[in-house]
N, C-alpha and C positions, 0 to 999 in steps of 0.2 A: 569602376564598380563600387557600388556601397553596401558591403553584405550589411553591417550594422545601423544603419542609416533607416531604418525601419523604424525602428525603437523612437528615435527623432520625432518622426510624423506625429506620435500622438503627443508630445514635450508642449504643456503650454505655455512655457516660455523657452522658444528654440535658441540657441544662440548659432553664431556661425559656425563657427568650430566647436562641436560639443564633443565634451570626453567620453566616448561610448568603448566601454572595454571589453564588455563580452556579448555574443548574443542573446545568451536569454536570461539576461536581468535587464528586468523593466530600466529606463531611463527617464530622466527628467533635468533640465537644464534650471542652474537656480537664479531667479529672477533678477534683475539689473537693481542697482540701487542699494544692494543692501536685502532688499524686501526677503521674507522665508515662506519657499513655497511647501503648503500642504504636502507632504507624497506619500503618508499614513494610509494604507490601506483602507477600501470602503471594505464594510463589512458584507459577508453572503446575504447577510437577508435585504441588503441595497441594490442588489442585482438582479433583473427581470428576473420569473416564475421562469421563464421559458429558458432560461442559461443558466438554470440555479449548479447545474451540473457541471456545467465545466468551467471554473469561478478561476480565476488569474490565483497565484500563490501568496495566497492571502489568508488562510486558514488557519485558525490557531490550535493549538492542541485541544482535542476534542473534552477531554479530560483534566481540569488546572480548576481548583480553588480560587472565586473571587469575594470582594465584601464592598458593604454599601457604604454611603458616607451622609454628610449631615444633609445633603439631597442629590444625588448625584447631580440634576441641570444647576444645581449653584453651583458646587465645588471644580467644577468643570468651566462656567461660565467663570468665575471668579479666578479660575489659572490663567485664562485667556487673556481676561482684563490687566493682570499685573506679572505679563510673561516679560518684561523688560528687568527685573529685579535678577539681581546676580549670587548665584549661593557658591560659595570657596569648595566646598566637599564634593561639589559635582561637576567630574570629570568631562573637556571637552571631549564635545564629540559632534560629528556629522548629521546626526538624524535630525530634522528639521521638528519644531513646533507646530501645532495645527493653528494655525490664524484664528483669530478674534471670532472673525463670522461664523463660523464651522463651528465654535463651544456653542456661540449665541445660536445658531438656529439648531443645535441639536437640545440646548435650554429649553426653546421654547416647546421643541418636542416631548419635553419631559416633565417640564413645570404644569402644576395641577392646576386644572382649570376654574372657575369661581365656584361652581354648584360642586365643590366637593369632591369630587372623584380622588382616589385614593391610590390608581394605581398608574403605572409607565404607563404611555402611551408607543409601540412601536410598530415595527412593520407587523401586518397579521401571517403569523406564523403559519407552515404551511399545514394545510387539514390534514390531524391522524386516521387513521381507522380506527373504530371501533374496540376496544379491547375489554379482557375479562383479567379476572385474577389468572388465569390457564394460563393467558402470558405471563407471568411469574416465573423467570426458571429456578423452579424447589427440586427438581427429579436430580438424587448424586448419579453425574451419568459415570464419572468416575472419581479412583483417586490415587496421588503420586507421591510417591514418599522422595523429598527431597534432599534431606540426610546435614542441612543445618536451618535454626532456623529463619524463615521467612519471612523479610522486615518491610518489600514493597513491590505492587504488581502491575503490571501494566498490559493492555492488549494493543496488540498493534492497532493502528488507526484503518487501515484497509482490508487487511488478511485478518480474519475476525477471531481464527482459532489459534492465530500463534502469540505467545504468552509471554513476555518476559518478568524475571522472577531476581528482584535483589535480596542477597542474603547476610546474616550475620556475621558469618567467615569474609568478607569483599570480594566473594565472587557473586559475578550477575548469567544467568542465565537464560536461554531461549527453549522455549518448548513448544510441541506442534504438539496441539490438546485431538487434532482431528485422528492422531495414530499412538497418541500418547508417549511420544518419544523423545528424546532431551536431543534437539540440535546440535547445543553448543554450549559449552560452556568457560568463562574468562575468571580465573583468581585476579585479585587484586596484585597491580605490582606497581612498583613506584620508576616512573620511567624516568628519571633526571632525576638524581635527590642533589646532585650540586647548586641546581636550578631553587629547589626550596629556602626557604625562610633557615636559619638557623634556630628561629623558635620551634618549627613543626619535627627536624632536624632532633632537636634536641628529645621533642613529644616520644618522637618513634622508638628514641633508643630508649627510654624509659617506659614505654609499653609499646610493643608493634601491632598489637592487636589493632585493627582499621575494619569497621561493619559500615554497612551502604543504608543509608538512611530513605535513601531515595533514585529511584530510578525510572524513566519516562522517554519516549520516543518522539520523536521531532514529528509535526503537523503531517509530512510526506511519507513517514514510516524508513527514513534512511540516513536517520542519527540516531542514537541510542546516547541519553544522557544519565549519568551516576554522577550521585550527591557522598560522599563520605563523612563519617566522624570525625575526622582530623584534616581541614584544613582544604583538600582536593577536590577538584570536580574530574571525570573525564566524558570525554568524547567519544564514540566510534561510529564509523561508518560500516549498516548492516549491506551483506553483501549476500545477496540471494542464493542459494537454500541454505547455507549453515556456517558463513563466514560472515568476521569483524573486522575491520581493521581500526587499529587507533588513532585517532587523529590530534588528540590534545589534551594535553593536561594541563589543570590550572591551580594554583594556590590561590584559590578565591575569596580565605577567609581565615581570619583566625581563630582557633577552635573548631567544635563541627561545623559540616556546611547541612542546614536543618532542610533546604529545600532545593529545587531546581525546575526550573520551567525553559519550553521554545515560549519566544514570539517575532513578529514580525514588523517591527514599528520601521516604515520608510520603506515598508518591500524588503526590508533584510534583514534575513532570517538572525539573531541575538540568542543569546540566552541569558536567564536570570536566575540569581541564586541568592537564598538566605543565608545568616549562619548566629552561631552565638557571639560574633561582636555586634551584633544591634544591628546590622549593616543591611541593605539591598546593593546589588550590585547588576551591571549589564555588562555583557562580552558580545564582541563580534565574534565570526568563526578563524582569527586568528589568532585570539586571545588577549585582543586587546581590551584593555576596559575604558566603555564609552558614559557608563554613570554610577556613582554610588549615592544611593539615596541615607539620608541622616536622617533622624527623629525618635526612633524608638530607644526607650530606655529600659527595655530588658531584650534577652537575645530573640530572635525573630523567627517564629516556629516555621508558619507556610506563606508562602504569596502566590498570585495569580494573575500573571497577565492578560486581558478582555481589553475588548470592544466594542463600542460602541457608536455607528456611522464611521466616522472619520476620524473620532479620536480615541487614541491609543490610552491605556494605564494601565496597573499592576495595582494589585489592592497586595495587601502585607497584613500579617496579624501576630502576636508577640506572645512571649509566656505572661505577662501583666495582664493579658487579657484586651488589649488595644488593637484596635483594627484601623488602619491608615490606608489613605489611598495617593496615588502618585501620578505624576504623567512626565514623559519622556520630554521635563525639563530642567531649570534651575530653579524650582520655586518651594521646593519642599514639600510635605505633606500637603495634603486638601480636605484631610479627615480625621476625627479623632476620637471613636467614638470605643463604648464597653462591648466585649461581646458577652454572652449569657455564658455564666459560669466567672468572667474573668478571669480562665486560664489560657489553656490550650484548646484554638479552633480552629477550623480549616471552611472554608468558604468557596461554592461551586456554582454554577450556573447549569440552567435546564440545556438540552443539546441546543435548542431552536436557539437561545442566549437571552431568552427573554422574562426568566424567571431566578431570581438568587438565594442559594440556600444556603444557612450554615448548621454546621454540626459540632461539638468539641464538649468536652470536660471540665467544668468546675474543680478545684483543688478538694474542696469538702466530698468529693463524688459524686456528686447528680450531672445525670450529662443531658442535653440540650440540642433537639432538632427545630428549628424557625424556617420560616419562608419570611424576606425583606421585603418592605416595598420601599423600590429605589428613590420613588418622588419626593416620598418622605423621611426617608432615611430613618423607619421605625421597622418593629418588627411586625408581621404583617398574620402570620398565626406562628402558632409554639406545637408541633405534635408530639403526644403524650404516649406511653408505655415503655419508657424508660425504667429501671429500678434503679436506688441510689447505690452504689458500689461498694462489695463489701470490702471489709478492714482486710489490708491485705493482698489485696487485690489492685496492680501498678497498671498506667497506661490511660489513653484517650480512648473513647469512642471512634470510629471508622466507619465514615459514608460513603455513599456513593447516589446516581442518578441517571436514569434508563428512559427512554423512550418517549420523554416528554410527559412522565402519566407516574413512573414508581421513583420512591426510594426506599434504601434499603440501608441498615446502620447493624451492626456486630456490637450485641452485647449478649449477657447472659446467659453465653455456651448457646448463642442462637443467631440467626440471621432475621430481622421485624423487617418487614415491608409495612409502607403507606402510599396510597391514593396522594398524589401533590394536590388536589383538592380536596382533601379530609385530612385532619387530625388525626381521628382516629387509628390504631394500628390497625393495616388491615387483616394480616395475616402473620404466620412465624414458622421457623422451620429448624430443627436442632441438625439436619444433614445428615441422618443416622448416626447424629453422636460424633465425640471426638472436637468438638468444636473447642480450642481456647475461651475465656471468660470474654475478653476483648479482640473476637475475630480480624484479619483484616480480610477486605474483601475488594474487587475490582469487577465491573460487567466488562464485556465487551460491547464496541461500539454499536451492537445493533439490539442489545439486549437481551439476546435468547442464552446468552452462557454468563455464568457467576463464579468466578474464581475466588476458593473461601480456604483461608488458611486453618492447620490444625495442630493440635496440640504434640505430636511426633514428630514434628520438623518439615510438613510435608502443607500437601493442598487439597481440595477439591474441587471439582468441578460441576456444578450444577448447572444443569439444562431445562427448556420448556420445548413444547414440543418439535420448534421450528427448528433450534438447538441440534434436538436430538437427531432432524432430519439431517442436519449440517454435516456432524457427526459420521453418522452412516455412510454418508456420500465418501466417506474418504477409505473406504474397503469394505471388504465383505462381512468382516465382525461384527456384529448386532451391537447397540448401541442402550439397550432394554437395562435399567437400573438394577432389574434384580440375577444377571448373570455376573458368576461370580469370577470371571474369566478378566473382570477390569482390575481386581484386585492382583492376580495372578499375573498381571503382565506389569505391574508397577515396577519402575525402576528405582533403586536407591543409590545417592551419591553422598560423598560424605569427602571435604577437603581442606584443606591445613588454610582531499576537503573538498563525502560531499564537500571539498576544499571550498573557500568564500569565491573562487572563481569560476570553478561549477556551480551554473544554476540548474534550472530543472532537471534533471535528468533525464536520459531520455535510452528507453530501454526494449523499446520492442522495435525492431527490424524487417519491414515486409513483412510479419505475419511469424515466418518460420524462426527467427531470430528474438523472439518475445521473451524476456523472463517469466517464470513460472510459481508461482505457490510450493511451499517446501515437501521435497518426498526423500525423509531424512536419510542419514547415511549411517549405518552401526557403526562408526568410525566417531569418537568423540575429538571434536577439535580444540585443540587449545588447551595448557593445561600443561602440567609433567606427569606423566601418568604414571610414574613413581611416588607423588606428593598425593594421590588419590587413591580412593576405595570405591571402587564399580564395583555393583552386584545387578546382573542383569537378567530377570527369570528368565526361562526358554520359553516360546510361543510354542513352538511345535508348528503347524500350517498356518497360523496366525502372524508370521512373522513377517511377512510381507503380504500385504492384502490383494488378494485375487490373485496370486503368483503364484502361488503352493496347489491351487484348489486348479482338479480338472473344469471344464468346462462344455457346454454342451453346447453345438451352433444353435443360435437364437436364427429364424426367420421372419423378419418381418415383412411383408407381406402387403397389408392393408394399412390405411392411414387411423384405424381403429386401436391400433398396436402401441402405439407412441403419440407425443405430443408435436406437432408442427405449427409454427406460424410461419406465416404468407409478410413480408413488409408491406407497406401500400407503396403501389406505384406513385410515382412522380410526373412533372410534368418534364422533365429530362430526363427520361428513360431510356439508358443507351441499350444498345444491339448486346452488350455483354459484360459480365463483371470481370473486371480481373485483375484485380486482390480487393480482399476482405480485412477487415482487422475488427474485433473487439475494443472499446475503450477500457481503461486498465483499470476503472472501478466496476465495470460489468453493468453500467446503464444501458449502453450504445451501442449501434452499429456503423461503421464507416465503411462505403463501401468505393471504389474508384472505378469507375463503366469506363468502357474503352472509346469514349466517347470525351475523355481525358475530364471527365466532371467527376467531383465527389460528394456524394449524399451522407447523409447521416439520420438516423434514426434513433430517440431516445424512448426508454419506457421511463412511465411515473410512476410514485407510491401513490396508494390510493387501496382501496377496501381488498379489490382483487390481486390485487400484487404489494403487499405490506411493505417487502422489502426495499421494492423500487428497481429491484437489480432484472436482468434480461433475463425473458424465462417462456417455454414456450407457448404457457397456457393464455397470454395476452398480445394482444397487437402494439407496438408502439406505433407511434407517432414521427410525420417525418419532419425534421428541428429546420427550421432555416432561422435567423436573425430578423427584426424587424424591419432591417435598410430590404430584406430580400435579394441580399448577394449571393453569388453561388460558387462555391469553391472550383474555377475552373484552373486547369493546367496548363503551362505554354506549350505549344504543340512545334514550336520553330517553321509554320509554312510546311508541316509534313502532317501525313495520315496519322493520326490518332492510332485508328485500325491495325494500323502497321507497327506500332509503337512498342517497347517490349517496355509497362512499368513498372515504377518502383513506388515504395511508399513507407515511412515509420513514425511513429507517435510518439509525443512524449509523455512521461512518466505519470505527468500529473493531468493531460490530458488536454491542455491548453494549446500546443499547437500541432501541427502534423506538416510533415516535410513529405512532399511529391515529387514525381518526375513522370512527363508521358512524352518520351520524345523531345522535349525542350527544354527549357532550362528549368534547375530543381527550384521550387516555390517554398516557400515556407508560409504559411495559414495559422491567421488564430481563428482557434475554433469557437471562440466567443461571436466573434462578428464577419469571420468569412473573410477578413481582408488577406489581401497578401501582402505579408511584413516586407519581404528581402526575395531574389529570383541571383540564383549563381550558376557557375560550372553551365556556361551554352555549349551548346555542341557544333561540332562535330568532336571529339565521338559524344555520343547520346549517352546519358545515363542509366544502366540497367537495375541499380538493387544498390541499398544506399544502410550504412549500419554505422551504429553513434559506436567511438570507443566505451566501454563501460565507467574509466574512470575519469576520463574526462570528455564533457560533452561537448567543448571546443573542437574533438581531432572526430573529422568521421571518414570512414571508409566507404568509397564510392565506386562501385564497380562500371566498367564502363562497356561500351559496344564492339572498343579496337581489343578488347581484352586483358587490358589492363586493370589494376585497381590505385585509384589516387586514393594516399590519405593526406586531407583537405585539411588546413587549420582555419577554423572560421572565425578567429580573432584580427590574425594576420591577412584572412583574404588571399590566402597563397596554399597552393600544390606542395608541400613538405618533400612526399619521394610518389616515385613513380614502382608497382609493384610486379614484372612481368613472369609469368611463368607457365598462363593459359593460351591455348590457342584459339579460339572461340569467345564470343562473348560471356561475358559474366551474371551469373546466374541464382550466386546464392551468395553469402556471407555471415558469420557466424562467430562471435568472441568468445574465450573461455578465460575469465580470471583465474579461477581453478589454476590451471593450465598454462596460464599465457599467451596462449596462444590466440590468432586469426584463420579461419579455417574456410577457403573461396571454392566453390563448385564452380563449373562452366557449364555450357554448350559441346564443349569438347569430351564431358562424361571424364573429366578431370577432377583429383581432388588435392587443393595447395596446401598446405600447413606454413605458415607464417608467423614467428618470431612478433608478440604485439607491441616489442621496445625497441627494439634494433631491425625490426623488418626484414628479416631478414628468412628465406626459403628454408625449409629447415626438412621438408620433402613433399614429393609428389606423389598422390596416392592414382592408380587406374582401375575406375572400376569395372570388375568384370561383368560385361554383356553376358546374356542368353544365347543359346548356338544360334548362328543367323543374324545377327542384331547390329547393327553397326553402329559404333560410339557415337554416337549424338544424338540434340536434346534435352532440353532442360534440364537441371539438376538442382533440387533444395538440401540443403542442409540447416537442421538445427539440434543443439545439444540439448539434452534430457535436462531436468531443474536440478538433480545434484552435477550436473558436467561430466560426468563420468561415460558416459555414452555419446554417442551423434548419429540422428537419425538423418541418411542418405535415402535422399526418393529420386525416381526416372522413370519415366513410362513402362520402363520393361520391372520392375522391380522396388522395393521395401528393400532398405539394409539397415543394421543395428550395429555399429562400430563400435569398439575399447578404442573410447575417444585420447587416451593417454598413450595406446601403444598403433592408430590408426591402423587395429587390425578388425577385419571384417567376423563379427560373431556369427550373425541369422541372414539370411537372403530369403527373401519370399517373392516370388514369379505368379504373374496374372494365371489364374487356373481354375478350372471347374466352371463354378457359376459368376468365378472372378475374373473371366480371362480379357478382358478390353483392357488398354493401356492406360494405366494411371494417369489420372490429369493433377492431383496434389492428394498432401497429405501431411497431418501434422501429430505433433502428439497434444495429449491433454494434457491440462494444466498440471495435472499433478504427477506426469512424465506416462502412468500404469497402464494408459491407453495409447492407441496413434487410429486417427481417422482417414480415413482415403477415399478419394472419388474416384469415380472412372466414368472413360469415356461413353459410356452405353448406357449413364444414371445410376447406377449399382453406387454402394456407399458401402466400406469395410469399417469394422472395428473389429481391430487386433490386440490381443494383447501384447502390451508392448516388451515385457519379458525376453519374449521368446517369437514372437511375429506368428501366435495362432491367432487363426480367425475365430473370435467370438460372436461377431451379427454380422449380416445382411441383412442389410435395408435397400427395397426395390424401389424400382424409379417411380411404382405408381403408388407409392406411402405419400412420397411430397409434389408431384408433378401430376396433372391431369391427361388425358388422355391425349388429348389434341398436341400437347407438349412432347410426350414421349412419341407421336406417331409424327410428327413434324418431318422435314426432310431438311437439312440434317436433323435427327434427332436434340431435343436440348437436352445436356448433361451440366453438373457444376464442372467448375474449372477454376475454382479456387473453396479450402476449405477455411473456418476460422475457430480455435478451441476458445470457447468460455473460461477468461482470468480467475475463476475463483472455482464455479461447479463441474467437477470432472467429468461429469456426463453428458454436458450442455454442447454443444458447434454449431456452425450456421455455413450454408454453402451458397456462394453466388454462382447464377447458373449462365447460360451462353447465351439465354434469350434478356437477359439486364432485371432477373426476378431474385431476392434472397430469399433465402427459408431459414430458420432456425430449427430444430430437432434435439428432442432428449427423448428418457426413458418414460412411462408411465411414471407417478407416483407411487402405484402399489409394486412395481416393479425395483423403481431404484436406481437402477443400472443396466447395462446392454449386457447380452449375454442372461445363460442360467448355470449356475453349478449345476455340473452334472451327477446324479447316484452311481457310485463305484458299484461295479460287477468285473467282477474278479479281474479288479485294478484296473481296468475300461472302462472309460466314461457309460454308462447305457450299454455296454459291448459292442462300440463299434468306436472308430477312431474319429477325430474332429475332423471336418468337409478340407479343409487346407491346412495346410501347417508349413513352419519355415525351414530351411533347410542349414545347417552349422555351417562354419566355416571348413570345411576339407578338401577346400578349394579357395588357397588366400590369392588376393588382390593383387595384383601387379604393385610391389612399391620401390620407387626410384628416390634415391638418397642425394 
């Protein structure tokens, strides 16, 4: 068996025995002779239109300051030519050089042709929509008082509203802007001071004061990097809804460290940091350092590692005002030119990467927005409506750049936007006041929020309208700028490895095991909450959204009611879906027919869908590869039909692991191949779940009832897990917790020990009178862990996941009573969707397990479908990774549909008008019933 030996296939120089260490990092064997081969990532805009979506881990921080050089195609050809030159100051190291050719023909793509032309020549970027100044976000949708102040911000790269927030005290923060609530928050601590310099040793004891200069999130959103004043960088590894862990600390420099960035040069993942010794530097994720670049002669503000085709660099810029550019070799600088002002500047790229801007401050005070042109390494326009600074008045300028079309720069107690095709400023906005002289400011990745710091120690949040719909979607509280209810619930604080052998991650499980978008927890982590001042206003029914507020049964009815999309059929349209997944940035749909095939469906951005992400008012498109491979299953010489399977995705969306009866396949989802095929049966594989912390060990449930956990390094069964009597059915991690949580066929429920394996008890859950224990069983735990949502045909159950006691049970009834076929929560835990056998669709609140909609089978199925013999019903559900109102169901006849709420609606369900503390005065059509009746549990 060659689980790894996948990797190999695409190695264009294989050798015989190639060192392949883990499964999912890329490999490449280094060519005979001495020779250095290329394995510098291609960049996204190199990769077909049609796969732009799910691009190998190649991405660099969306977000990172670059600068031009004296033409970018010389300084780049001219590395190439004299890569054989040897520099003393830079540290060996593994990452290969990009060869000769690779500079030369991205030269000639960039070298200006006779008749003049003046600008890069690159891939054509992909066509935006149309926009107006309204996409602007100026509306304060809110604002947070912080309680020190605020030095650097960052949005995640995928979850668009969660925030992170570096501060003056060295603590860094996370914030969920969609509920306005602080996750989490880390003071600064010094983890090993024996481990330090005796110079930095020496810094502390004579002032321990340490402020965070910088802080940014890895291209995947699951490292969290801080730069420090003195000397440190750290690590951590974010842990979904409201946990960190630390993974590293480094003495990266001496003096402060002014910057820190991810990149990727060779497939692996580095980070790079500046500081005040003049220095760049590059770390792997052990902490080792693989390069320090030399040249500047004053300390080095910011740098930026980009992209371009196949070759890697990091552009640098200094307090002298010196902007240099570099490539991950020994050759030194490639550039050397002024920036405007010749002080402090910082340098960025448009998102598409095809456009370069800088922004920074002159010492005399005039500050300086340019657009480059790279060919000529000149500056390409200057835009105007700057004022000079007054006496008095300390600090740089703060840029940013949005959607391919704005930027936007913090001066003058204001936020200036410009048109990146005008000079001119287009527009200005003071935030309703409160703004500092030299705001800092950060968009999120999709442009509709603008996080803008204020002169209290705090922030703001401004929105455009798409923003504000974002916003809204995360509870019932209005999102309207001028309710003063955002002010009233502001919080104030006030305070004194992804290890290198994990790669991608991989985190969603069949469907029911998916991590989820954060739905915080009033519990602050982290922290001595003696060392702190929490002042936290009361909400009142605000406090949890849609939780507090009664509710009225919503019935939908007609397909008038709500939004539905149809997929388009395929030409392998199996007999039945069965399982669904979302892709985990919300483009796709994956679906697996019991026909052991899997399809896939991606939506585009374009005029009617801006965003790009899945949504019901558009049809996507169905994705295959251009070879026209079709991601099929090994079925072992058995029925498909018969098959019980399994399926989970990885994190970044690149590959997906299956099982239908045969042996588990691993697919990249760029081209459809199958990498690796393990674990054949006998017994078959039923439901397949990555550990959380390392994506080497995964949890494999099987058909004799057992669960292997598999190490796919070694190719070996570790332990054998037994304690079901029935096949296995669900499977479910809790970091939280620790724990491993296995449903059966037997209406079993294991709890397992995730270090030592070890049984730790048996939960049974209780049937309905009449009912006999068997039958499918999902489980999956709510996004803060604190919960576990248990499904069975006979019933809904909501578990205290820490004490595996049964809270709610909710039994088929009324207009609900056919046996649940699945059901999941949504992303952001406040819902759970359910199908049934008769087509009927529940949405519950997940609280407490009331029904808030019904949605009939003739909303999304036609007639002929519902009158069919058997009837077709879904029989698998899938919640939308990001919009809580979004799911899609595959149904028995091999058709999916997608389903949300109207627009002018919102959301499923209506609040209902209290009459004398009754909804409307009558009670909701179902509702769950308490625990006063606990579960059989066996210790």
């Amino acid at each position: 068996m060659c689980s790894l030996n996948w990797q190999h296939q695409l190695c264009k120089n294989p050798r015989p025995n190639p060192d392949i260490k883990t499964l999912f990092t890329d490999h490449t064997c280094t060519p005979p002779n001495g020779a250095r081969a290329s394995s510098v990532s291609v960049p996204l805009a190199a990769v077909p239109k049609a796969g732009a979506a799910y691009p190998p881990l190649t991405a660099h921080t969306p977000f990172q300051p670059p600068p031009p050089g004296p033409s970018l195609a010389g300084w780049m050809a001219n590395a190439a030519a004299s890569s054989s030159v040897q520099s003393a100051v830079v540290a060996t190291s593994s990452i290969p050089v990009p060869p000769n050719q690779e500079s030369e023909q991205l030269m000639k793509r960039l070298r200006p042709s006779g008749h003049g032309v003046d600008e890069a020549t690159y891939h054509a970027p992909i066509p935006q929509p149309a926009w107006s100044v309204d996409d602007l976000p100026r509306t304060v949708a809110c604002s947070l008082s912080h309680g020190s102040n605020v030095t650097s911000m960052d949005f995640h790269p995928t979850r668009h509203t969660l925030l992170l927030v570096g501060s003056a005290n060295g603590e860094f923060t996370l914030y969920e802007i969609g509920l306005r609530e602080m996750l989490l928050s880390r003071p600064f601590k010094i983890r090993d001071i024996n481990a330090c310099s005796a110079q930095f040793q020496n810094a502390v004891v004579k002032d321990s004061s340490i402020s965070i200069n910088r802080v940014t999130w890895s291209p995947d959103g699951e490292l969290i990097g801080v730069a420090f004043t003195k000397h440190l960088i750290h690590l951590h590894a974010y842990q979904q809804p409201n946990e960190t862990r630390h993974v590293l600390e480094i003495e990266a420099h001496s003096g402060g460290v002014n910057d820190i960035a991810f990149s990727r040069p060779n497939k692996q993942l580095c980070v790079v940091t500046c500081g005040d010794d003049k220095l760049i530097k590059v770390w792997d994720m052990h902490g080792q350092k693989l390069f320090t670049f030399e040249g500047h002669e004053a300390p080095v503000y910011s740098i930026c590692p980009h992209h371009k085709e196949s070759i890697q660099f990091i552009f640098s810029t200094s307090l002298d005002g010196k902007i240099k550019a570099w490539l991950y070799d020994n050759m030194g600088s490639r550039v050397d030119y002024d920036a405007p002002g010749k002080w402090c500047t910082t340098m960025l790229y448009s998102a598409d990467g095809t456009r370069l801007f800088s922004c920074g401050t002159g010492k005399e005070g005039d500050s300086y927005l340019v657009e480059w042109n790279e060919s000529e390494g000149s500056i390409k326009r200057t835009y105007s409506g700057f004022r000079k600074r007054s006496a008095g008045v300390a600090g740089v300028v703060q840029f940013d750049t949005a959607q391919n079309h704005f930027l936007a720069a913090g001066e003058d107690n204001q936020i200036k936007f410009w048109d990146v095709d005008n000079t001119n400023m287009l527009t200005c906005t003071e935030a309703d006041g409160g703004l500092p002289a030299l705001p800092r400011l950060r968009f999120n990745k999709e442009g509709n929020l603008l996080a803008v710091t204020t002169v209290d120690n705090g922030f703001k949040i401004l929105a455009n309208a798409d923003g504000l719909r974002t916003l809204r979607s995360f509870g019932s509280r209005p999102f309207e700028a001028f309710r003063p209810q955002y002010e009233a619930s502001s919080m104030k604080v006030s305070g004194a490895p992804v290890v290198a052998s994990i790669s991608p991650n991989i985190g969603r499980m069949d469907h029911l095991d998916r991590n989820s978008p954060a739905k915080p927890s009033p519990i602050l982590n982290g922290g001595d909450t003696a060392s702190r001042s929490i002042e936290i206003k009361p909400r009142i029914s605000e406090e949890k959204p849609d939780k507090a507020k009664p509710w009225e049964l919503m019935e939908v009815l007609n397909p008038q009611q709500c939004r539905v999309a149809t997929m388009p059929e395929t030409p392998d349209q199996p007999r039945k879906v069965v399982r669904l997944l979302y892709t985990n940035s919300g483009v796709g749909l994956l679906a697996l027919g019991s026909n052991a095939i899997q399809r896939l469906w991606k939506w585009s951005r374009n005029e009617q869908n801006p965003s790009g992400k899945a949504t019901a008012g558009v049809v996507p498109h169905h994705w295959q590869p251009n070879s026209g491979l079709v991601m099929t299953n090994d079925t072992a010489d058995t029925n498909p039909e018969e098959a019980v399977p399994c399926i989970a995705l990885s994190k970044n969306d690149s590959y997906v692991m299956s099982a239908c009866g045969g042996k588990v396949s691993l697919f990249n989802m760029m081209t459809f191949k199958v990498m690796t095929t393990f674990m054949p049966p006998p017994p078959a594989s039923t439901f397949l779940a990555f550990h959380p912390q390392d994506n080497n060990i995964i949890a494999i449930g099987m058909e004799d009832s057992t669960i292997h956990i598999y190490n796919v390094r070694v190719d070996e069964v570790k332990t054998r897990l037994k304690g079901h009597q029935k096949r296995i059915t669900g499977l479910a991690f809790s970091t939280n917790l620790g724990v491993l949580v296995s449903s059966g066929a037997d209406a079993q429920l294991c709890v397992w020990a995730n270090d030592t394996w070890e049984k730790k008890r048996t939960v049974s859950i209780q049937m309905p009178a009449g009912k006999t224990p068997s039958g499918d069983t999902r489980v999956q735990f709510s996004s803060d862990q604190s919960h576990l949502l248990v499904v069975h045909e006979t019933q809904l159950a909501i578990y205290d996941a820490s004490k595996m006691e049964r809270i709610y049970q909710w039994i088929p009834q009324d207009t609900l009573s056919a046996p649940i076929s699945h059901a999941s929560y949504s992303c952001n835990s406040q819902l759970v969707f359910a199908a049934f056998a008769d087509g009927n669709i529940g949405v519950f609140d997940a609280e407490n397990l009331r029904l808030r909609c019904r949605i009939a089978p003739s909303v999304y199925m036609s007639s002929t479908a519902i009158n069919s013999n058997p009837p077709v019903h879904p029989l698998v559900v899938a919640a939308h990774p990001h919009e809580p109102n979004q799911f899609a169901v595959g149904l028995s006849d091999g058709c999916v549909k997608v389903l949300e709420p109207l627009e002018s609606d919102g959301k499923w369900g209506t609040p209902a008008p209290a009459d004398n503390g009754i909804p409307n005065g009558k009670t909701p059509a179902s509702s769950a019933t308490s625990n006063h009746a606990a579960d059989q549990i066996q210790r």
